[in-house]
PyMOL commands that place a pseudoatom at each C-alpha (Angstrom):
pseudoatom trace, name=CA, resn=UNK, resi=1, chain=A, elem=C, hetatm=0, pos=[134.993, 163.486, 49.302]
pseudoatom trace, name=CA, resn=UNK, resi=2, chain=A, elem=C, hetatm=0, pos=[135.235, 160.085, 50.930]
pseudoatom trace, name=CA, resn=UNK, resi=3, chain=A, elem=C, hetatm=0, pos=[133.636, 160.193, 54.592]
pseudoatom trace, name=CA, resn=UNK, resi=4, chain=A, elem=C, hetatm=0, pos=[135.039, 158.865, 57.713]
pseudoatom trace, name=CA, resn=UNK, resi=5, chain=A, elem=C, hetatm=0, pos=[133.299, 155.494, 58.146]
pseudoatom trace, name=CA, resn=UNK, resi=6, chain=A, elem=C, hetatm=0, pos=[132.812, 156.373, 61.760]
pseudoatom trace, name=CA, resn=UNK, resi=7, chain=A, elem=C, hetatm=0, pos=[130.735, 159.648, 60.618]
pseudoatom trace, name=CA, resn=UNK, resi=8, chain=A, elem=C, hetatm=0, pos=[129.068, 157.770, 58.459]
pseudoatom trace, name=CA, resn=UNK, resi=9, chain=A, elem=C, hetatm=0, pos=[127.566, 155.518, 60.792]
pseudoatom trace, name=CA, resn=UNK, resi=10, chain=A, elem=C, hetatm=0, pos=[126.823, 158.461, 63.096]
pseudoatom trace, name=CA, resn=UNK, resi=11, chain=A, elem=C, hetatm=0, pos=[124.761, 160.083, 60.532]
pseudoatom trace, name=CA, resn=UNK, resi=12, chain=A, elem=C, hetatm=0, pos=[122.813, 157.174, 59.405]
pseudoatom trace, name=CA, resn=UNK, resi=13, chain=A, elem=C, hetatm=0, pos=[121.974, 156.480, 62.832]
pseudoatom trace, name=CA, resn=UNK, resi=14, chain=A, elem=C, hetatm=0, pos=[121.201, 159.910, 63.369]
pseudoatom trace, name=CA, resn=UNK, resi=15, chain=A, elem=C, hetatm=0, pos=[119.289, 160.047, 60.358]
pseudoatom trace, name=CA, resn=UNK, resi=16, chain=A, elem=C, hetatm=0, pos=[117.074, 157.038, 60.904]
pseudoatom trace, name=CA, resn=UNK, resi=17, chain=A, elem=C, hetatm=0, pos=[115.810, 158.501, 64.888]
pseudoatom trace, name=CA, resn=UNK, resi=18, chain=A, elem=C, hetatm=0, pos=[114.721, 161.425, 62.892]
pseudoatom trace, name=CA, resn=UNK, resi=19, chain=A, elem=C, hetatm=0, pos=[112.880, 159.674, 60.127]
pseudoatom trace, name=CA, resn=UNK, resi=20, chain=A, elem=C, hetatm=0, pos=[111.114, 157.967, 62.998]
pseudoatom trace, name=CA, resn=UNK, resi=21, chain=A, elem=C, hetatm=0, pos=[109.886, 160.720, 65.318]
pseudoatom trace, name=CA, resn=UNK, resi=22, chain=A, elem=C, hetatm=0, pos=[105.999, 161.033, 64.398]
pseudoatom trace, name=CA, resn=UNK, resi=23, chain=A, elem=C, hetatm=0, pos=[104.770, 163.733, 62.130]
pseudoatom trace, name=CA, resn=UNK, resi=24, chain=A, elem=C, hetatm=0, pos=[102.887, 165.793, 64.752]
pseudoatom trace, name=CA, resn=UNK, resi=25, chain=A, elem=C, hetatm=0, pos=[106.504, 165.697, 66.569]
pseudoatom trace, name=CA, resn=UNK, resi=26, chain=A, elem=C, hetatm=0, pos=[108.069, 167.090, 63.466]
pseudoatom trace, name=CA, resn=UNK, resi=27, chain=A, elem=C, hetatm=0, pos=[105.507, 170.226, 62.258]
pseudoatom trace, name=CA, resn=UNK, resi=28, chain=A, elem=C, hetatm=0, pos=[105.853, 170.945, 66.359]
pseudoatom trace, name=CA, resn=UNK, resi=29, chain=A, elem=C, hetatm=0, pos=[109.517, 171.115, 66.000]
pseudoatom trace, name=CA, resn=UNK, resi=30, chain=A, elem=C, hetatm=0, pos=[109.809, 172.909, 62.425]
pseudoatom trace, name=CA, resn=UNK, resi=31, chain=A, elem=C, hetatm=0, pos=[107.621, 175.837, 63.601]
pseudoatom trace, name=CA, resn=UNK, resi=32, chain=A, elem=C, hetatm=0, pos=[110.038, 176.190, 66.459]
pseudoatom trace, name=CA, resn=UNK, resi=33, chain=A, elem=C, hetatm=0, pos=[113.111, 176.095, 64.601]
pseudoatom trace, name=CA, resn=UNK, resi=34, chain=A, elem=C, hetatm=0, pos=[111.551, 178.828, 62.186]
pseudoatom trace, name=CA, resn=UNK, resi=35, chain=A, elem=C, hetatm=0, pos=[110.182, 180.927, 65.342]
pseudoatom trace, name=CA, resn=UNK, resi=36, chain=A, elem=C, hetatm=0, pos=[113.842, 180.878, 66.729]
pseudoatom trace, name=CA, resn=UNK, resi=37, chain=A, elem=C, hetatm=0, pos=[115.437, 181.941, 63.346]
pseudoatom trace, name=CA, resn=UNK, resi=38, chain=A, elem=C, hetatm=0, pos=[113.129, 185.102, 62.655]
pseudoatom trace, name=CA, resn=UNK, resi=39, chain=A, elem=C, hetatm=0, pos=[113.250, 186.003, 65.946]
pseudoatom trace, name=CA, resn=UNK, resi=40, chain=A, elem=C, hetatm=0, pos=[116.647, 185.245, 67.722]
pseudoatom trace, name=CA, resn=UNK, resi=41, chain=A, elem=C, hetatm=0, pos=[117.138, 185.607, 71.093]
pseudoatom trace, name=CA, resn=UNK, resi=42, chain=A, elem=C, hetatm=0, pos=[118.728, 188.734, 71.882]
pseudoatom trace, name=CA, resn=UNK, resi=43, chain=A, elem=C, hetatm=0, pos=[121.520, 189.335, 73.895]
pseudoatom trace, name=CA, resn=UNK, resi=44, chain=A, elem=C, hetatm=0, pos=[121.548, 190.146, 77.554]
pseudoatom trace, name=CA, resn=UNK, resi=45, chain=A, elem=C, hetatm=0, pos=[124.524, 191.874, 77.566]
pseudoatom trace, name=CA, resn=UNK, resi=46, chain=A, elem=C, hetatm=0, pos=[125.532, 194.909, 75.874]
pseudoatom trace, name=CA, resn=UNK, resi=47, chain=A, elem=C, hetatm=0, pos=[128.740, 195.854, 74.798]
pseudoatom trace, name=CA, resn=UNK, resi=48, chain=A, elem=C, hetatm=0, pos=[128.519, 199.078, 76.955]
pseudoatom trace, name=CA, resn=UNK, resi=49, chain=A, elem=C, hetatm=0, pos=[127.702, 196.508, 79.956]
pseudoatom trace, name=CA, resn=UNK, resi=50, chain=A, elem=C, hetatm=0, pos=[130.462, 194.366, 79.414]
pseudoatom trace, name=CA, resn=UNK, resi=51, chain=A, elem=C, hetatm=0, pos=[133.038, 197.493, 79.379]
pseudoatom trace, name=CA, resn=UNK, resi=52, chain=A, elem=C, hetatm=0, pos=[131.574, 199.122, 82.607]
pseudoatom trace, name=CA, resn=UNK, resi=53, chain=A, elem=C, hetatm=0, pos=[132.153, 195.310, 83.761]
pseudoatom trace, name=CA, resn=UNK, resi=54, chain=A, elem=C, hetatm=0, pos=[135.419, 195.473, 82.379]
pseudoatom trace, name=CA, resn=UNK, resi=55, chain=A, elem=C, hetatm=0, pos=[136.165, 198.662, 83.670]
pseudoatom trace, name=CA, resn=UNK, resi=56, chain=A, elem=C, hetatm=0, pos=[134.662, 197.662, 87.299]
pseudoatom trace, name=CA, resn=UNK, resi=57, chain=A, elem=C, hetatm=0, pos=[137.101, 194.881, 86.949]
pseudoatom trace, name=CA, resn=UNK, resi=58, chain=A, elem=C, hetatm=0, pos=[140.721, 197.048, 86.395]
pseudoatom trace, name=CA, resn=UNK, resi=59, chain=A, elem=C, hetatm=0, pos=[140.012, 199.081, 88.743]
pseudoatom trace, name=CA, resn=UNK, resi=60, chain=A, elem=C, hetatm=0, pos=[139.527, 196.783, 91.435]
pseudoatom trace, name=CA, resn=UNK, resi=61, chain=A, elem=C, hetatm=0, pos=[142.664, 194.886, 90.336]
pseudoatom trace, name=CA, resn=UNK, resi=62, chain=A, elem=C, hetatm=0, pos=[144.541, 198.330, 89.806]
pseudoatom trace, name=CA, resn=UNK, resi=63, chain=A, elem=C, hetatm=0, pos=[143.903, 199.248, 93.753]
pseudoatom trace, name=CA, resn=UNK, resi=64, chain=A, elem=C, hetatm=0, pos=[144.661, 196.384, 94.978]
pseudoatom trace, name=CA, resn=UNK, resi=65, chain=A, elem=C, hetatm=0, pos=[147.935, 196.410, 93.441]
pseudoatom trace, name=CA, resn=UNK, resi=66, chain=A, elem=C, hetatm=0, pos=[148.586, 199.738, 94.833]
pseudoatom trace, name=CA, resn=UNK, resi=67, chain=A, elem=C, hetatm=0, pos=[147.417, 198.435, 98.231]
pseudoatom trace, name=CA, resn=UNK, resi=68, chain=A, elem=C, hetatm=0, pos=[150.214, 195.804, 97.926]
pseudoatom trace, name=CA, resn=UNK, resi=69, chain=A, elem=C, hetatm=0, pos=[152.792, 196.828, 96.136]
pseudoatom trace, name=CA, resn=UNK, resi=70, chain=A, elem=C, hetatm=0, pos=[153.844, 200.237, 97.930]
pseudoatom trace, name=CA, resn=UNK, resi=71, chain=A, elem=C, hetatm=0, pos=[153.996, 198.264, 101.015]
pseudoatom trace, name=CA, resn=UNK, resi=72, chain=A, elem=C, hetatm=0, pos=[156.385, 195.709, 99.725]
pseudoatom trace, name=CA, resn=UNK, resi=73, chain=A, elem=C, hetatm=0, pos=[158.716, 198.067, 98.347]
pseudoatom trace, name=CA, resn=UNK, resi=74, chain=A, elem=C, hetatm=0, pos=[159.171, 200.562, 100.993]
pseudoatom trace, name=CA, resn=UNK, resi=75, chain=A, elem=C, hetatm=0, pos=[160.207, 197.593, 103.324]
pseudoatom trace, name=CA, resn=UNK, resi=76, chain=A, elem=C, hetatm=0, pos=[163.541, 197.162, 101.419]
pseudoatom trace, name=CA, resn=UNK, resi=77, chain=A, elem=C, hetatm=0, pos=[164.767, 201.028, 101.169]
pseudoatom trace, name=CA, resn=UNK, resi=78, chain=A, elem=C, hetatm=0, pos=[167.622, 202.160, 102.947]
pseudoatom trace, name=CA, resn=UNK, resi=79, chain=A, elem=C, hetatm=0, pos=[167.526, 205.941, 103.592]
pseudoatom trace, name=CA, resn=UNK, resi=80, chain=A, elem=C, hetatm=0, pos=[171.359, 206.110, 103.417]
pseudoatom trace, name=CA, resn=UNK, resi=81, chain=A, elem=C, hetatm=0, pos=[171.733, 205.062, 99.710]
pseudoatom trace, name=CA, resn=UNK, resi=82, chain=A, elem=C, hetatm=0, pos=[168.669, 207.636, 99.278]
pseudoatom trace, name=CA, resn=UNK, resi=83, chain=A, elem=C, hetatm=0, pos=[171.208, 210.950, 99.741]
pseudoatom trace, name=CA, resn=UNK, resi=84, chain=A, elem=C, hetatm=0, pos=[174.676, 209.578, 98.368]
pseudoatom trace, name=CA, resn=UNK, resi=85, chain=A, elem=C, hetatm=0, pos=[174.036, 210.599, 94.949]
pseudoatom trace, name=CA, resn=UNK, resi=86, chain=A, elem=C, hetatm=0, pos=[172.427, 213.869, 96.286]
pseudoatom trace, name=CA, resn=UNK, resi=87, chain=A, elem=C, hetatm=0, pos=[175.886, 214.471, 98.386]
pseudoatom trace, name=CA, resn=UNK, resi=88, chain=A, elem=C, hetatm=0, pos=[177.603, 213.686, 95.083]
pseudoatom trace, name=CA, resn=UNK, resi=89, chain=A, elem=C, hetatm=0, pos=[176.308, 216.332, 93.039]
pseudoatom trace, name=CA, resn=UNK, resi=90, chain=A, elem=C, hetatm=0, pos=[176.159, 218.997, 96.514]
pseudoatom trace, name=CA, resn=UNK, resi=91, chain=A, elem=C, hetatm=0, pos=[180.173, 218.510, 96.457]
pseudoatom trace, name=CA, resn=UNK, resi=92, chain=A, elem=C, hetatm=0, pos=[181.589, 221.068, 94.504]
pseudoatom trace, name=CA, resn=UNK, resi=93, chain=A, elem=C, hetatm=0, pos=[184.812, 220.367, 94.722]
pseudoatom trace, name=CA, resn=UNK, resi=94, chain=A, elem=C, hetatm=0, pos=[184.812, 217.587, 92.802]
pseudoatom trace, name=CA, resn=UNK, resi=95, chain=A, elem=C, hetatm=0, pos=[183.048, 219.481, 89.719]
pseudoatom trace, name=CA, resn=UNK, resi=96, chain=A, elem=C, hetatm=0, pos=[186.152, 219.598, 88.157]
pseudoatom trace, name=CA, resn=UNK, resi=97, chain=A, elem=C, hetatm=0, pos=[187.507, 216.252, 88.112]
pseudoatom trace, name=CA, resn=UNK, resi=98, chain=A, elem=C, hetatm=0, pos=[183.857, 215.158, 86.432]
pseudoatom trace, name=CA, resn=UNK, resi=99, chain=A, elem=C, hetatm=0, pos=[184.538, 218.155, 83.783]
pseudoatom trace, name=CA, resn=UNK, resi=100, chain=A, elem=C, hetatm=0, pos=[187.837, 216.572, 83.136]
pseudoatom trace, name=CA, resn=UNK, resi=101, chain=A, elem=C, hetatm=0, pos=[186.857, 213.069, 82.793]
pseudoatom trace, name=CA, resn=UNK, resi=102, chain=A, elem=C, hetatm=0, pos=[187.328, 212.033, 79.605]
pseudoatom trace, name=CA, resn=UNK, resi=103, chain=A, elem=C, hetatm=0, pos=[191.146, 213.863, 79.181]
pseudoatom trace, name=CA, resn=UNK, resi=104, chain=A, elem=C, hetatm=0, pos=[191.998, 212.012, 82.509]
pseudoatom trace, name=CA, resn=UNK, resi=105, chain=A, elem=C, hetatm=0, pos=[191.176, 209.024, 80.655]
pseudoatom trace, name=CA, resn=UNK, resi=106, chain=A, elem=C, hetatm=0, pos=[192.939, 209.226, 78.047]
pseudoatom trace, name=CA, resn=UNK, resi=107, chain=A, elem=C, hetatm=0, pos=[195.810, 210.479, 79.583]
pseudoatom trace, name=CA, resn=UNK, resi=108, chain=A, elem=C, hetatm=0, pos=[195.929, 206.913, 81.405]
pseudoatom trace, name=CA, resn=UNK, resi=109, chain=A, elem=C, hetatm=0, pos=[195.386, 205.359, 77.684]
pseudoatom trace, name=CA, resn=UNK, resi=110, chain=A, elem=C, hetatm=0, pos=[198.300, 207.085, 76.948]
pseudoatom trace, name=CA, resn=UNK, resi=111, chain=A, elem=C, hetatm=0, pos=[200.383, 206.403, 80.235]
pseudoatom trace, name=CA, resn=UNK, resi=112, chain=A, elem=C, hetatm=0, pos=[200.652, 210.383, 80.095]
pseudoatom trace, name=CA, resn=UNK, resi=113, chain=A, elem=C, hetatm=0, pos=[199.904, 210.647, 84.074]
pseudoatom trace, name=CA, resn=UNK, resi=114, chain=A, elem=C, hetatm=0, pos=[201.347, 212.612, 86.607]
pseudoatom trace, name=CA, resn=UNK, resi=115, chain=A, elem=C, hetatm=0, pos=[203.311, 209.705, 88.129]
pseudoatom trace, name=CA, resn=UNK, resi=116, chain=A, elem=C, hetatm=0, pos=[204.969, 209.386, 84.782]
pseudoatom trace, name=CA, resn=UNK, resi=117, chain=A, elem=C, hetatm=0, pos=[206.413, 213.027, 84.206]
for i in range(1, 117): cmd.bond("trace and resi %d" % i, "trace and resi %d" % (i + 1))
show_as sticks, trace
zoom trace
C-alpha cells in the first residue's frame, strides 16, 4: 500500500523528534504510557448518573412545555363551536334522517326523489 507522500513526510518528521528526545526522557515516558494502560482512568460518570441526568433533563423540558403550550391553545377556542356537535346528537328529531342516510343517497344516485314522483 503506497502512502500519501504528504503522510509520509509527516511521519518521518515525526519519527526523527522522537529518535531525538534523550533516553532519560524516553524510560520517563514509557513507564507512563504502561502506568496509564494497566490502570486506566476510570470514568466519572456512571451510566445510572447520566440517566438520572437524562431524566432531570425531560422532565424539565416536559413542564415547560405544559407551562406553554396549554396557554397557547386555549387562546384560540371558541366556546360556540364547543356545543354544536353536542346539540347535534341532543336533537332527536333528526335521528332518523342520519338512520336513513345511505338510502337517501342513493335514491338521489338514482334520481328516485320525492320531487321526481
Amino acid at each position: 500500500m503506497t502512502e500519501d507522500p504528504i503522510n509520509k513526510q509527516i511521519k518521518q518528521s515525526l519519527d526523527a523528534q522522537a529518535d531525538s528526545i534523550d533516553r532519560q526522557t524516553q524510560v520517563k515516558l514509557n513507564e507512563l504510557r504502561h502506568a496509564a494502560i494497566k490502570h486506566p482512568q476510570t470514568n466519572q460518570f456512571n451510566r445510572f448518573q447520566w440517566s438520572l441526568v437524562g431524566i432531570a433533563a425531560t422532565t424539565v423540558m416536559v413542564i415547560s412545555l405544559m407551562l406553554i403550550l396549554p396557554k397557547q391553545q386555549t387562546d384560540h377556542i371558541d366556546d360556540s363551536f364547543m356545543f354544536e356537535d353536542l346539540e347535534l346528537l341532543a336533537n332527536e328529531a333528526d335521528t332518523d334522517f342520519y338512520q336513513d342516510i345511505d338510502f337517501l343517497s342513493w335514491l338521489d344516485e338514482n334520481q328516485w326523489l320525492e320531487s321526481d314522483i
